[in-house]
N, C-alpha and C positions, 0 to 999 in steps of 0.2 A: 523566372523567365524575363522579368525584366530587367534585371541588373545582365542576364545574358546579351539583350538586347542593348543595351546601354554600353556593354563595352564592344559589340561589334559593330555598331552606328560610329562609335569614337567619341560618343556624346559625353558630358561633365555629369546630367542628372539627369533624373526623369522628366522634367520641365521639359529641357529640353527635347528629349527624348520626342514627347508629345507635341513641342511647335514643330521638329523635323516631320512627324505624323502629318500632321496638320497640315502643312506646307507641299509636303509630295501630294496628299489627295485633295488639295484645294485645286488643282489644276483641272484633273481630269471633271472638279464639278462645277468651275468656270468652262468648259469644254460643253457637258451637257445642260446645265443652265441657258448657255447660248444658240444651243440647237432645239431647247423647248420647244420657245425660250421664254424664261422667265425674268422679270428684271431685278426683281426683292431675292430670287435664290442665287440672280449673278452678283446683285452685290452683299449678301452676304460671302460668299465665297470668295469674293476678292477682299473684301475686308479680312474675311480670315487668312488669306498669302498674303497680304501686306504688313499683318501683323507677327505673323512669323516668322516671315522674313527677318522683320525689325530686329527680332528677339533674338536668334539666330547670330547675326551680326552684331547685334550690342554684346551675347556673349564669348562673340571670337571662335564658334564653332567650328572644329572639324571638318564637319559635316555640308558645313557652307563653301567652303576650302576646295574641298575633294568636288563638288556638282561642276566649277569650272573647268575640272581635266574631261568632265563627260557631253562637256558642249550644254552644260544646263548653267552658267555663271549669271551674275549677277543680272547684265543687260540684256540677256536673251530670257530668263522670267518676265524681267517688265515686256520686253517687245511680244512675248507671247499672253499677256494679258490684256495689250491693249490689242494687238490681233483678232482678239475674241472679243474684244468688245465691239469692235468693225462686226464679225459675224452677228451681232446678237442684233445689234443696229439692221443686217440685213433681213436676218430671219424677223425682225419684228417689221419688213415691210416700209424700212425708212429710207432703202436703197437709192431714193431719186430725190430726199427731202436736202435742206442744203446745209442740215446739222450732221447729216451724211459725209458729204465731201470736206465740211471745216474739220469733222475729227481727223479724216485722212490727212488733211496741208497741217492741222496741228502735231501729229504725231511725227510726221516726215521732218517738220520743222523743228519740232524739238530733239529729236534724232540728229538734225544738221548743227546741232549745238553740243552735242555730245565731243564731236571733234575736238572743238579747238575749247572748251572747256574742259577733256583730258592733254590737252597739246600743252597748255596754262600749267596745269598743275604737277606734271611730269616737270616742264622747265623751270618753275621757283621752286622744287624739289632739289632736283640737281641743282643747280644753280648756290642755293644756300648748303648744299652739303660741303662740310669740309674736309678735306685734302687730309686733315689733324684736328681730331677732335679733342679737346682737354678741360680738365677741370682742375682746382685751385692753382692756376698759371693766369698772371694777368698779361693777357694779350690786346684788352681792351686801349690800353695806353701805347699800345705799337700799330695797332689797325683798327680801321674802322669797321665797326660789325651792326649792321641796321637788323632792329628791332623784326622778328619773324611775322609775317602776316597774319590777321586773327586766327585763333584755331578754330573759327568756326568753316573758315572758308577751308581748311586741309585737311580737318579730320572727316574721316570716311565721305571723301568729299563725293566720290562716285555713286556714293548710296543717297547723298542729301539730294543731287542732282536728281537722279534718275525717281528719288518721290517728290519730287515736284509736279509729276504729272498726276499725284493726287487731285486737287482742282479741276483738269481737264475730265478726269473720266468722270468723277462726282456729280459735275457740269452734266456732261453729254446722258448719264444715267436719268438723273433729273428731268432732263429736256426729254429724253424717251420717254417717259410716264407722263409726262404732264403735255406731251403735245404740241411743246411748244421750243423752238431753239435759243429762245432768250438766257434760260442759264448756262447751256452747253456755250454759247462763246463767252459769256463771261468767264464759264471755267474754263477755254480753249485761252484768252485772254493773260490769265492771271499764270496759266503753267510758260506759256511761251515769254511773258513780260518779265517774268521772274528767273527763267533761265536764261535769259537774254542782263540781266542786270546781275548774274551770278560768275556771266562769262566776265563781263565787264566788270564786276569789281576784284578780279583777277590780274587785271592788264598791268594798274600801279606797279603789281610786287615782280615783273619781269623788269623794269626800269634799272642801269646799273647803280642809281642811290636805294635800292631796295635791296643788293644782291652785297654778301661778303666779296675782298679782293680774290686774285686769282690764286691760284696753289703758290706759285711760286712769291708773292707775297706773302702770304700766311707763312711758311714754310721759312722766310726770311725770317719773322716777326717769331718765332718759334726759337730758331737756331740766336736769335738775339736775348731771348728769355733765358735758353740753356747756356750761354757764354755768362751772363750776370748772376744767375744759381749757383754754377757749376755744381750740377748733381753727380755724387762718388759714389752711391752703390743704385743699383738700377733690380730692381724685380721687374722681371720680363714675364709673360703670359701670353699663352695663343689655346683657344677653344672652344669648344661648344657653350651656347646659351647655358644648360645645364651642369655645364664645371664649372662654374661662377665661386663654387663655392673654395675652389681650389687655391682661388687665390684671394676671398674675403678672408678666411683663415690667418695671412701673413700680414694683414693690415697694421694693425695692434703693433705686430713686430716693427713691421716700416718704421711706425710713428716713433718708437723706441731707441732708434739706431742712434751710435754717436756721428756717424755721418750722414752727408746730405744725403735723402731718397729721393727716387722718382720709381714710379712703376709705369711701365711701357706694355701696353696692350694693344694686339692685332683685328681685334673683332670688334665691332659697333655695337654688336650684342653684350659681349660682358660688358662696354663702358657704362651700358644702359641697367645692367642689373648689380652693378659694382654698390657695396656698401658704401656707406657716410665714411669718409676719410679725409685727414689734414695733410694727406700728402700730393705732391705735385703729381699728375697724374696726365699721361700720352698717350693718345689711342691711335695706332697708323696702320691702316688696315694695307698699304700698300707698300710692296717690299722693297721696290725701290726709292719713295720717300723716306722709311725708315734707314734705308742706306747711306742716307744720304745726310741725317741727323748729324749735327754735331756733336758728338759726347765724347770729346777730347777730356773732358774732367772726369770720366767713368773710369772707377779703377775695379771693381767688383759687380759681375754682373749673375745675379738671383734666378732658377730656376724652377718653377713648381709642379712641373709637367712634363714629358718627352713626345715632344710632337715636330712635327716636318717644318714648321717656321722658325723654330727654336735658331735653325741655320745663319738666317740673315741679318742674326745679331753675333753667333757664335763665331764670323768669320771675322771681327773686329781681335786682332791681338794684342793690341794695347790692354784690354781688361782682362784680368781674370776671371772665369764662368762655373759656375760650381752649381748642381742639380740637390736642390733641397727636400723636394717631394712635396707629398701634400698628405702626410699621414704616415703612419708607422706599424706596419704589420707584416708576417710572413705571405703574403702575398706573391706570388711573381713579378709583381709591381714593381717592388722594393727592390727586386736583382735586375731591370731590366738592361740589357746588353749594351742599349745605347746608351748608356751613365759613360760609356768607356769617352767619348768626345769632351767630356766637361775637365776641367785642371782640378777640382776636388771633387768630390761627392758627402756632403756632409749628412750626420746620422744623429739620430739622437742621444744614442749609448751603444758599446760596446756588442749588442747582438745585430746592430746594423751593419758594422766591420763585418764580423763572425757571418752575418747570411750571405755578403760579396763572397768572402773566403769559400766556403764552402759552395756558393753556386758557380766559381770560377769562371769569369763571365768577361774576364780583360781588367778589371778595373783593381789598381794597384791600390796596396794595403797604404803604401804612404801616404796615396792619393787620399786617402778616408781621413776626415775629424767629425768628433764627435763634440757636440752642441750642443745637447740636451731639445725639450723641445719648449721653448718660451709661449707658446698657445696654451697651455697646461698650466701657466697661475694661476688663474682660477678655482682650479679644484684645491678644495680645502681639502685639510687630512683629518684623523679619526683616531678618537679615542674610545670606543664605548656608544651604547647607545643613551641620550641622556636620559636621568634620573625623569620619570612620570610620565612618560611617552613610550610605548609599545614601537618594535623596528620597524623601516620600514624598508621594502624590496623591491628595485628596480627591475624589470622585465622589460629589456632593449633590445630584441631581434632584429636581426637584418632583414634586408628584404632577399627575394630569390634568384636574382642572378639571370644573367642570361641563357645560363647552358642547361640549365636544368640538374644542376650534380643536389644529390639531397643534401649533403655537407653545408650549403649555405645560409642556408638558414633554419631552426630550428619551430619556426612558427606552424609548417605543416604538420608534423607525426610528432611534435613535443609540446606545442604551444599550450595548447587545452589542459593537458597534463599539470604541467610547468604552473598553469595559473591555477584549476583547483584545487591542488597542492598547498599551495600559496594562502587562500582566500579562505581552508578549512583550517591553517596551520592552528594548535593550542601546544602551547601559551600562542595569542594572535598576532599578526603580523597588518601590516601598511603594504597593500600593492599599487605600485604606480606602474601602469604599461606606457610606455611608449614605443612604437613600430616606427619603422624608417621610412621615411615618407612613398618610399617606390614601392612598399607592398604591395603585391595585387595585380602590378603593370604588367606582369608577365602572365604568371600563372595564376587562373582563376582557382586555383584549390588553395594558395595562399591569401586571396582575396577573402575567400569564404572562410576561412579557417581565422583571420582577420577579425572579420563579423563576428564570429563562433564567440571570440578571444574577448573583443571588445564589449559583447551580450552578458559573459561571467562576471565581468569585473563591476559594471554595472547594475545585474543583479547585486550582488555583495555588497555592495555600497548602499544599496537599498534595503538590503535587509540591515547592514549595520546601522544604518540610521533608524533602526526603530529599536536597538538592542538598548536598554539601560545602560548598561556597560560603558554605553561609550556617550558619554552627554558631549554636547557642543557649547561651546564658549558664545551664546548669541551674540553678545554685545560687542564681544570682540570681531567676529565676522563680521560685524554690519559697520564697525571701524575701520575694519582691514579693506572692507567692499568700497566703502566712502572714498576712502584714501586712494583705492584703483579710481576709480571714476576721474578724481581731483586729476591726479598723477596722467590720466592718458587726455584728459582735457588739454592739459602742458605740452604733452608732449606733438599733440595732434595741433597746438596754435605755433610752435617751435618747428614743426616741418617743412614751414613754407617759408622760415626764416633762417633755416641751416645753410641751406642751400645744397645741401647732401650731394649726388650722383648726379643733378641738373635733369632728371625724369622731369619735373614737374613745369622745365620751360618751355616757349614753345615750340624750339627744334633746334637742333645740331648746332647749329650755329649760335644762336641765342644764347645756350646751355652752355656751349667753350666759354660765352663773354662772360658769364653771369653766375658758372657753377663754379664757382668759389665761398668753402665751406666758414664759416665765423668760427674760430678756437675757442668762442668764449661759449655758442649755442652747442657745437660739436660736444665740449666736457660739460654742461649743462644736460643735455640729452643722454651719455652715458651716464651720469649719475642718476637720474629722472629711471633709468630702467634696470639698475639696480634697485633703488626705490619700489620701482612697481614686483621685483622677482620678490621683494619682501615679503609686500601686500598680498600677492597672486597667494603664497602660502601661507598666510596667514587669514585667509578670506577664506577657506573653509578649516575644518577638524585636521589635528593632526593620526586621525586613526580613519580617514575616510579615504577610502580605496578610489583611482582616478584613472583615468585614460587620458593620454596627453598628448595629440596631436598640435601640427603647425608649429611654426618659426619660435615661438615664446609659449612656455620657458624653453628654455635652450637646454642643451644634453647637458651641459658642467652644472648647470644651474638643479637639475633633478642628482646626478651627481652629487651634488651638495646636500641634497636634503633625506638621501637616502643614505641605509648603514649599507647596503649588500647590492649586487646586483647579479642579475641570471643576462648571461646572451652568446651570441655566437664569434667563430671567427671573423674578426675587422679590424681594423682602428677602434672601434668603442671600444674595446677588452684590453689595449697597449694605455689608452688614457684613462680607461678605470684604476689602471694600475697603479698611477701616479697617486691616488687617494688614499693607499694603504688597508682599504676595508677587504674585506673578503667577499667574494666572486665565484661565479660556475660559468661555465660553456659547454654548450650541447654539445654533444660526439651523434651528430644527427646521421652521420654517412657509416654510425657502429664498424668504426676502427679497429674501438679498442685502445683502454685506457690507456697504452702504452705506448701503441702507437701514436695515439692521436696526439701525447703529450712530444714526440720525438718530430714531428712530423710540424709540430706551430709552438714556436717557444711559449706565445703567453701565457699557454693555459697550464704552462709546468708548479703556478703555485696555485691550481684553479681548483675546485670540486668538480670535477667530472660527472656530465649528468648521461644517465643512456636518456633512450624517448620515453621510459615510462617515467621517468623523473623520479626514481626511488630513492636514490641519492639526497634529495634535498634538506633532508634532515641534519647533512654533515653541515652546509653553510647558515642553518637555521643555528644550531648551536654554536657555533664560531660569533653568530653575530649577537646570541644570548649572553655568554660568557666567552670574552674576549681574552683571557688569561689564560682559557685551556684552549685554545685555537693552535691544532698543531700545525697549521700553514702560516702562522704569523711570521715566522723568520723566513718561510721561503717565499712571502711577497715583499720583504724589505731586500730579498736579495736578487730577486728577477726585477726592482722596480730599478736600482741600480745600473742592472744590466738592459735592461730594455732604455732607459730614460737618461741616466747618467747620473751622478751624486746631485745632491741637494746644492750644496756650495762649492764653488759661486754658482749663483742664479743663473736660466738656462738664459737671460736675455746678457748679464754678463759673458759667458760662454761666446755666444753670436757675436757680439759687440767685438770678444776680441779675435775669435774667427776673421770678422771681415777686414779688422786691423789690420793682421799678420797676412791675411791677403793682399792685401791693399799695399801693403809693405814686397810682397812680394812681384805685382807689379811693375812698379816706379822700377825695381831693381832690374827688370827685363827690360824696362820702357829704356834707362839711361845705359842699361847695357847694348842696344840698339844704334844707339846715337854715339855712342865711343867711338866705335871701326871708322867712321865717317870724320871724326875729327884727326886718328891718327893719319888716316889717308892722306891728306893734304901734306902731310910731310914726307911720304915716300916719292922718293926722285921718278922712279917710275911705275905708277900707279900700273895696274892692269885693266884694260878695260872692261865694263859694267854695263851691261846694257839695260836691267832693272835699277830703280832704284834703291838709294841706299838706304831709306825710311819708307813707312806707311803712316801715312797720316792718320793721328789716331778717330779723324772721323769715318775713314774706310773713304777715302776722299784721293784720290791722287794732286798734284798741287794745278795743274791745269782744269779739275772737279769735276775728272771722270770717275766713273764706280771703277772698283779695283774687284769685280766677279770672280770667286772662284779661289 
């Protein structure tokens, strides 16, 4: 019941769950408190909404979120608590005393401070936001950027404000029991002096030596950065907070290129959730300042997404624009119609051609090169499980999808299955679960089936740990544990020195001067958490069964430490593939092994599981004795096909991809400019009433947009 209640509140946990409790009935008993009245039960109950409130808000709730569409936000709880405390003051008979009339001038007055103490923080808000937000670009030496105002005075600064009037009611409660109005003005006193010198330390940061220059400075100071760079290949991104990850994915690649990068992003959200990266980095949320950019030196421009702003860079034809994706599977993703606008569509291998083809969808066959996929170093390959260690088995299901089809995930009517399977296997096996972090968000039966999942593997590890069988290496654990600790010590004193994604400054502005990454902490820091993926596995047993939620270890990283893995249709199953090991996919939507293999290339060299997971004994033996595996030749030859050959390297591959782009450019760019030179020598021109070039910053030479 209460995990029902917990996803219909929208709440994170039960804590929560119970300050939202708390907080909805603290009202109605500030309400009857007051009409007793009592004064120990009113301030109890205002104690308890002040504190839940707090809690509420420090955790970014929901629940807090949603009360303002219902006319119940932040400033109309406090005006309705100190409303009640007016009442309590009359029911207790203080209607004509004159700690009566100060709470009224106090509340009114501090109410008349709410104004221009939101009018303050809206305007050094605006004010400091910038036009172009960026990170490792020094702008610092082109414009002047003053240091952001403390965070104490703008973070949740409507909340700090609005419990100032702690003191006053404190005060006045006080003064009601004791009879007396001496500490009710002291605390009428201390809330109105102190919102009065909160408004007033405000004032400084609207001053224009407090405020960044105007757009069209910045924007100067930017188009001066990009003329001395001159960045040649551009990954571009536009999306939700939550696709972040679409374009952390290509970072690694960025860093790799033999030509200059920049990545250009639409949204303030991804800038803010963008990985540590050494590349120059653009955020223009506005379509016309991006129009407006100089990227005269852009000859290839990167796309990881198909979405509706993708436009107002695609209109620049100076660059070439090729749609890269963000993964590789038979999805509808991967054929999506609008690929047809890009001048290539690059693939990983050979079945990324072959699913255009066959979804015939506009997008020409010459238009397609394949690339291999350079994200996929990582994964190591496999020979055997090694000598004195028992295998072990990845179980990575998806989550469930929007629509509800059963095909997507195999965690509901196979999971359970799938794992006790697993956790009884003899000769024994190593289960490592890890779920996709969205299980659950949909549908509560994969939620609970989740739990179910995560309950078995846990049991198992507990009963292995008392098996003889399986002794643990103490000393080495408590080496391997030492060494985490040491390692995230570093890496936790190295965060505030990276200068990573510029989160940690004090705003927008701040973060463009200052979020510039150090190459020397950036490869310190990857190295540091390679380090720690050692430690993590080797800090417990390698025969102890795990459940592996959150960021670290990463999916390549279990990958690596696993012989096999079980999971469904996605991208996990196209990059398990690059490892060589042997694999199953659930046929959760019972296709039909025949189908189901015709219907999703990857799983054509996969073990086929139904939902009662009968099957699993075919990939238990493959990963026992790897010599008689009879799908060994058909995953070296679907990895091929899905991924591309081994050599050259997939980041060779890209490198000369964007070459021969890049080449192919210039040769449209000087083919442009020829007609223009022969003109001048025909006696009688014809006249032209466009011109004869397009600036390649999408600039006409008098520096209007050229729309459309």
């Amino acid at each position: 019941m209460i995990s029902t209640a917990i996803r219909v509140a929208r709440v994170g946990s039960a804590a929560e769950l119970a300050a939202a409790a708390l907080m909805m009935l603290g009202f109605p008993a500030l309400m009857l408190a007051a009409l007793v009245p009592s004064i120990p039960a009113f301030a109890a109950a205002a104690a308890v909404t002040y504190l839940a409130d707090h809690y509420l808000h420090r955790k970014g709730s929901y629940l807090v979120n949603r009360l303002s569409k219902v006319r119940a936000g932040l400033s109309i709880r406090f005006l309705i608590r100190q409303l009640l405390l007016i009442l309590l003051l009359a029911r207790l008979g203080l209607a004509d005393d004159l700690i009566y009339y100060g709470a009224i001038a106090c509340f009114i007055a501090f109410y008349g401070l709410q104004a221009p103490h939101g009018a303050l923080v809206t305007l050094i808000r605006n004010r400091r936001r910038m036009p172009v937000a960026t990170r490792n670009i020094d702008l610092a030496s082109r414009i002047r950027i003053p240091d952001a105002p403390p965070r104490v005075l703008l973070h949740r600064s409507a909340e700090k404000m609005l419990h100032l009037d702690l003191a006053a009611v404190a005060g006045i409660l006080v003064s009601a029991s004791l009879e007396s109005a001496v500490a009710g003005f002291i605390g009428i006193g201390i809330t109105v002096g102190l919102g009065l010198l909160y408004v007033l330390g405000l004032v400084p940061y609207v001053r224009a030596a407090k405020i960044p220059p105007n757009a069209e400075k910045v924007l100067a100071a930017v188009d001066d950065w990009l003329a001395e760079y001159g960045p040649e290949t551009v990954l571009y991104f536009s999306g939700s907070k939550d696709s972040v990850y679409q374009v952390n994915m290509w970072l690694e690649t960025m860093e790799q290129l033999d030509s200059k990068p920049l990545i250009i992003l639409r949204e303030r959200a991804i800038l803010n959730n963008l990985a540590p990266t050494t590349v120059p980095v653009i955020c223009v949320p506005g379509g016309v300042h991006l129009m407006n950019l100089d990227l005269t030196n852009v000859r290839v421009a990167l796309y990881a997404a198909n979405v509706g702003k993708n436009i107002h860079l695609l209109r620049v034809p100076t660059m070439k624009h090729v749609f890269i994706g963000h993964g590789d599977s038979d999805k509808l993703a991967s054929v999506n119609p609008y690929s047809k606008v890009y001048d290539e569509v690059w693939t990983a291998g050979r079945a990324g051609r072959d699913r255009y083809a066959i979804a015939d969808v506009g997008v020409r066959d010459d238009d397609i090169v394949e690339v291999g996929r350079p994200q996929l170093a990582p994964i190591q390959g496999w020979s055997g499980v090694p000598e004195g260690r028992i295998p072990t088995v990845l179980y990575a299901p998806t989550w469930e999808g929007w629509d509800g089809n059963p095909g997507n995930t195999s965690i509901v009517l196979a999971g359970e299955n799938i794992v006790e399977q697993l956790v009884k296997a003899d000769p024994p096996v190593r289960v490592l679960y890890k779920p996709h972090p969205f299980t659950g968000t949909v549908s509560k039966e994969a939620g609970a089936a989740h739990r179910r999942i995560t309950a078995l593997v846990e049991q198992a590890a507990a009963e292995r740990a008392t098996d003889g069988r399986f002794a643990a290496d103490a000393a080495a654990r408590t080496a391997a544990q030492a060494e985490l600790s040491r390692i995230e010590a570093r890496l936790a004193e190295l965060s505030g020195k990276s200068g990573g994604n510029g989160n940690g400054k004090g705003d927008e502005a701040e973060a463009t001067r200052d979020g510039v990454v150090d190459p020397a902490v950036h490869e310190e820091v990857a190295r540091l958490r390679g380090e720690w993926n050692t430690a993590y596995w080797r800090s417990f047993g390698s025969h102890e069964h795990r459940v592996i939620t959150g960021a670290e270890p990463r999916l390549y990283d279990c990958f690596n430490v696993s012989d096999a893995m079980v999971s469904d249709i996605s991208s996990v199953v196209s990059d398990f593939i690059a490892s060589g090991k042997p694999y199953a996919v659930t046929d959760s939507a019972e296709l039909g092994v025949e189908e189901f293999k015709r219907q999703n290339t990857a799983v054509r060299a996969a073990v086929i599981l139904s939902n009662g997971a009968s099957e699993l004994g075919g990939l238990l033996d493959a990963v026992r004795d790897p010599a008689g595996d009879p799908l060994a030749e058909d995953r070296g030859d679907l990895k091929r096909y899905l991924l591309g050959p081994d050599e050259p390297t997939s980041i060779e591959q890209f490198n000369t991809a964007v070459a021969n782009l890049a080449l192919k450019a210039d040769t449209r760019n000087f083919g442009q400019e020829t007609p223009a030179v022969g003109a001048d020598a025909d006696p009688e021109p014809e006249p032209d009433p466009e011109p004869a070039t397009v600036p390649a910053h999408g600039r006409t030479a008098a520096g209007d947009d050229l729309v459309g």
